[in-house]
C-alpha positions in Angstrom: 111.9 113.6 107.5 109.7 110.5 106.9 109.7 108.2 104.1 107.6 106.6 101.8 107.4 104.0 99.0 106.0 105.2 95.8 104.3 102.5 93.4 102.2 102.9 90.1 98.5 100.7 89.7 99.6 99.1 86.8 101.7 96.1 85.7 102.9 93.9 88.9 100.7 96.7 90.7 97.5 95.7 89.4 97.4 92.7 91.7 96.2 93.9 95.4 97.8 90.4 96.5 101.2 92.1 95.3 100.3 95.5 96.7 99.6 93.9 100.3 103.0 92.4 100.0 104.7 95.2 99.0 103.0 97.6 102.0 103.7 94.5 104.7 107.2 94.7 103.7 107.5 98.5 103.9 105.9 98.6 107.2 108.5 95.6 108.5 111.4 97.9 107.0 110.5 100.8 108.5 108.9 103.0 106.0 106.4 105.2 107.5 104.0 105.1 104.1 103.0 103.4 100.8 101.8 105.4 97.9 100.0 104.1 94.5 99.6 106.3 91.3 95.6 106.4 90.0 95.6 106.3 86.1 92.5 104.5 84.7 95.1 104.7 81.0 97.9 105.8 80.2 99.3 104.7 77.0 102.9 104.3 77.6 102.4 101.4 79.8 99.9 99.1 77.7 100.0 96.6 80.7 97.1 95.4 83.6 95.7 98.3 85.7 94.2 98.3 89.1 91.8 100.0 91.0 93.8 102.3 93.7 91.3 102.3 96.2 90.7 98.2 96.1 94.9 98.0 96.0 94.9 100.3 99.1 92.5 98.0 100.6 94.4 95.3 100.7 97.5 97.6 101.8 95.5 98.0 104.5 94.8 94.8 105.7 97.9 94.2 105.5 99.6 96.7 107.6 99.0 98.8 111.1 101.2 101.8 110.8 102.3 103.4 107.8 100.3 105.8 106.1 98.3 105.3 102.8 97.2 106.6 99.9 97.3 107.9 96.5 99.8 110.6 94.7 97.8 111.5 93.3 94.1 111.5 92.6 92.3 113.4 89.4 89.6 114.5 91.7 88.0 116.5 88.2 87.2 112.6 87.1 85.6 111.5 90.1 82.1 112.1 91.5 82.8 113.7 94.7 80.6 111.7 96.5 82.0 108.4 95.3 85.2 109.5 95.9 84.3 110.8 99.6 83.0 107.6 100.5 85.9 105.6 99.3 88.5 107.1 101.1 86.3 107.8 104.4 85.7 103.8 104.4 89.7 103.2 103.5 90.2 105.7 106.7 87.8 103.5 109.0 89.4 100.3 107.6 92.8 101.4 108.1 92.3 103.4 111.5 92.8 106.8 110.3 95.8 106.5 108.6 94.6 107.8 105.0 96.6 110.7 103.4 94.8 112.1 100.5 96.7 113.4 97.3 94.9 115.4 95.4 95.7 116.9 91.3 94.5 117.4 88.1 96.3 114.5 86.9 97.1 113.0 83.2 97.8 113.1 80.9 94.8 115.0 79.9 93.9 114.2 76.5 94.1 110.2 77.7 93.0 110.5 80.7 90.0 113.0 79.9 89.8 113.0 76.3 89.5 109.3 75.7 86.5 109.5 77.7 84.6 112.3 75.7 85.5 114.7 79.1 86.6 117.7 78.5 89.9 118.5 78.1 90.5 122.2 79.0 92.3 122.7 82.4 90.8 125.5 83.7 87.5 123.6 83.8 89.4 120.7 85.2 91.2 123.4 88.0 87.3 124.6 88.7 86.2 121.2 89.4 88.9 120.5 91.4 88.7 123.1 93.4 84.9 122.5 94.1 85.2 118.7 94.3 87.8 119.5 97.1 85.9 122.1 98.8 83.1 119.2 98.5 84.6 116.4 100.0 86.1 117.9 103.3 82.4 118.5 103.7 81.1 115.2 103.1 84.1 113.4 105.7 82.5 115.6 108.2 79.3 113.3 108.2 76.8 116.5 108.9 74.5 117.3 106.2 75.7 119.0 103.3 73.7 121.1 100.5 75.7 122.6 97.5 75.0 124.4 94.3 77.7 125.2 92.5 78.9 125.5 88.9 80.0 121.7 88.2 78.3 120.2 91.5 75.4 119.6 93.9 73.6 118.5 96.5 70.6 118.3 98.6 70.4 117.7 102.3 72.6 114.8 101.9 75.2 113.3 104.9 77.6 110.7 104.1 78.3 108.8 107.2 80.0 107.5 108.7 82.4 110.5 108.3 85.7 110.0 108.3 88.0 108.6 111.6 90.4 111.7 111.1 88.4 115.2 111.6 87.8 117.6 110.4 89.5 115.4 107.4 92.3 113.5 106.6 95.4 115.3 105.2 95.1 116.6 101.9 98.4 116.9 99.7 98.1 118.7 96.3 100.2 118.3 93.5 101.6 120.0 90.3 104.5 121.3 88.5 106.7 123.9 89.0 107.3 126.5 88.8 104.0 126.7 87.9 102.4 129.2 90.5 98.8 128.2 90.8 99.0 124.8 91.9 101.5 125.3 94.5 98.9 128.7 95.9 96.1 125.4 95.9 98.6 123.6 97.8 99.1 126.1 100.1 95.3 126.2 101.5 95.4 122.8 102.2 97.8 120.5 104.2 100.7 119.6 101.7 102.1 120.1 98.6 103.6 116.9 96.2 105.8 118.7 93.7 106.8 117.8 90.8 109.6 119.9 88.6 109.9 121.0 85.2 113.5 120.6 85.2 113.4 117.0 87.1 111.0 114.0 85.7 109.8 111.4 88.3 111.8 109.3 89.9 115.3 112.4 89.6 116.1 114.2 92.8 114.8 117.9 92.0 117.3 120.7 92.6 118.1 121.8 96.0 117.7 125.5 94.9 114.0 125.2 93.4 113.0 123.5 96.4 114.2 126.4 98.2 112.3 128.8 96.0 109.5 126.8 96.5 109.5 126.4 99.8 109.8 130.2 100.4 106.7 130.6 98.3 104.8 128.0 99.6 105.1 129.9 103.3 104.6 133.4 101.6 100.9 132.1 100.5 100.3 130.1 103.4 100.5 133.1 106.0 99.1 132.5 109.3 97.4 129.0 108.5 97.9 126.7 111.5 98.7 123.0 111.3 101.3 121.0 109.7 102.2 121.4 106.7 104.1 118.9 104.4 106.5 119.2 101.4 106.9 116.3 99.7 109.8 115.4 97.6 111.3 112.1 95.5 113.1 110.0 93.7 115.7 107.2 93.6 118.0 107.3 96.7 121.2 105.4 97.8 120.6 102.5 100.2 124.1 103.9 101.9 123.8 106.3 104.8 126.5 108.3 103.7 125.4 108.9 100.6 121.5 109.2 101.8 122.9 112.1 104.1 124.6 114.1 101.2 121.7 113.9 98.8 118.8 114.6 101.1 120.2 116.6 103.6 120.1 120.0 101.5 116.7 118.9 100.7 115.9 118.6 104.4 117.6 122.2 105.1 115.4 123.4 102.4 112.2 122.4 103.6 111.4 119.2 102.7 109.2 117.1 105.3 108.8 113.5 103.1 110.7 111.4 101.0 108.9 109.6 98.6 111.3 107.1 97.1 110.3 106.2 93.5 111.8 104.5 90.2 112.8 106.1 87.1 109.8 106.6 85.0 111.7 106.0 82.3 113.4 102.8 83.8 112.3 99.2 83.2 111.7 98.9 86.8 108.8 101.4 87.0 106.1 98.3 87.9 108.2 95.4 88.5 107.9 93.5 91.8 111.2 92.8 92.3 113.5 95.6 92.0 110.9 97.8 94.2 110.8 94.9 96.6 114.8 94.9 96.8 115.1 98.4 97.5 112.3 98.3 100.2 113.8 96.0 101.8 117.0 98.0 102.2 115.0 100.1 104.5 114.2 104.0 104.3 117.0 106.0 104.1 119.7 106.8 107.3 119.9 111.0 107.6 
């Protein structure tokens, strides 16, 4: 299992200066990745907001080793091309250490709705699933043309590609037991759940994992490559008590642990307590 710090883009977060601190000092303690949330508004947390991809730029600079990148990205609010060039220059900046997470994100009515987007998520899901099928085309660098329901394009190469090929890992998100994010997960390279009967930051329960899991292999059939289930919450700093909590998960299939506050905490996008626990280093299975 490998282990990563989870951070949102807003409050303390906004401030790449913070973020570079906060990655430096997970790469010192032996974390093997940083993770930032991208919300452009999100009306529970009236507080500064950052740009991910700038925040992840200073991560980078900062650091040599752990994996970046964001859990996750609304890929149905983004010009695919915009987005494909942002994380293939984050990729070359950081020497090919860019992990992509990919969802429909939310909330919807703030996140879409505020804008005058629409707001229906099967039009969302279609553009998600094009955008995607867009974007592992444009990190290839070659010449792409496309003409599909929500995008398009003509004879156009974005180069340079990206330094990972044929692209860098994409993890999808969503909840479950809801069945058709976890199949879009499945034909990509990881899947970032999150649980109805667990809200971020609580440890889901060992037998949903388990189920999931199970259907996770079931729709991936004979797809090569690694494949990455993606788990977290708050864990102890104490090896015993790391062992009994994420050792089921482990057994059940889990690959990453993705340490996170409570979103209902007061620590959610405070500095200090996130810096305190990093510090601590990644949990001892």
């Amino acid at each position: 299992m490998r282990f990563s710090i989870n951070i949102p883009n807003f409050g303390d977060f906004a401030d790449p200066r913070t973020v570079a601190k906060v990655a430096a000092a997970a790469e010192q303690s032996g974390w093997d990745g940083l993770f930032v949330w991208d919300h452009v508004l999100h009306r529970r947390h009236a507080r500064p907001f950052g740009d991910p991809w700038m925040l992840l730029t200073a991560a980078a600079l900062a650091t040599s080793r752990i994996r970046l990148g964001t859990l996750v990205t609304p890929v149905a609010r983004r010009r695919p091309q915009q987005l494909a060039r942002q994380v293939a220059t984050l990729d070359r900046l950081s020497g090919g250490r860019v992990v992509f997470g990919a969802g429909l994100g939310g909330p919807i009515e703030e996140e879409y709705g505020s804008f005058g987007d629409t707001t229906d998520p099967r039009v969302l899901a279609e553009r998600l699933d094009e955008g995607l099928e867009l974007l592992q085309r444009y990190w290839s660098g070659e010449p792409v043309t496309h003409e599909g329901r929500h995008y398009r394009a003509r004879d156009v190469a974005l180069r340079p590609g990206t330094v990972q090929q044929p692209r860098p890992p994409v993890w999808i998100a969503g909840f479950w037991p809801n069945r058709p994010p976890m199949r879009r997960a499945a034909r990509w390279d990881g899947a970032v759940p999150l649980f109805a009967s667990a809200r971020h930051g609580h440890v889901p329960p060992v037998d949903e994992v388990r189920d999931l899991a199970a259907y996770l292999r079931r729709h991936r059939g004979d797809r090569e490559g690694p494949f990455e289930l993606v788990l977290g919450g708050v864990s102890p700093a104490e090896p015993s008590g790391a062992r009994d909590l994420l050792g089921p998960l482990v057994d059940a299939g889990a690959t990453w642990w993705d340490e996170r506050q409570l979103q209902e905490g007061d620590d959610l996008d405070r500095l200090a307590p996130v810096l305190h626990r990093i510090e601590q280093g990644p949990p001892v299975l």
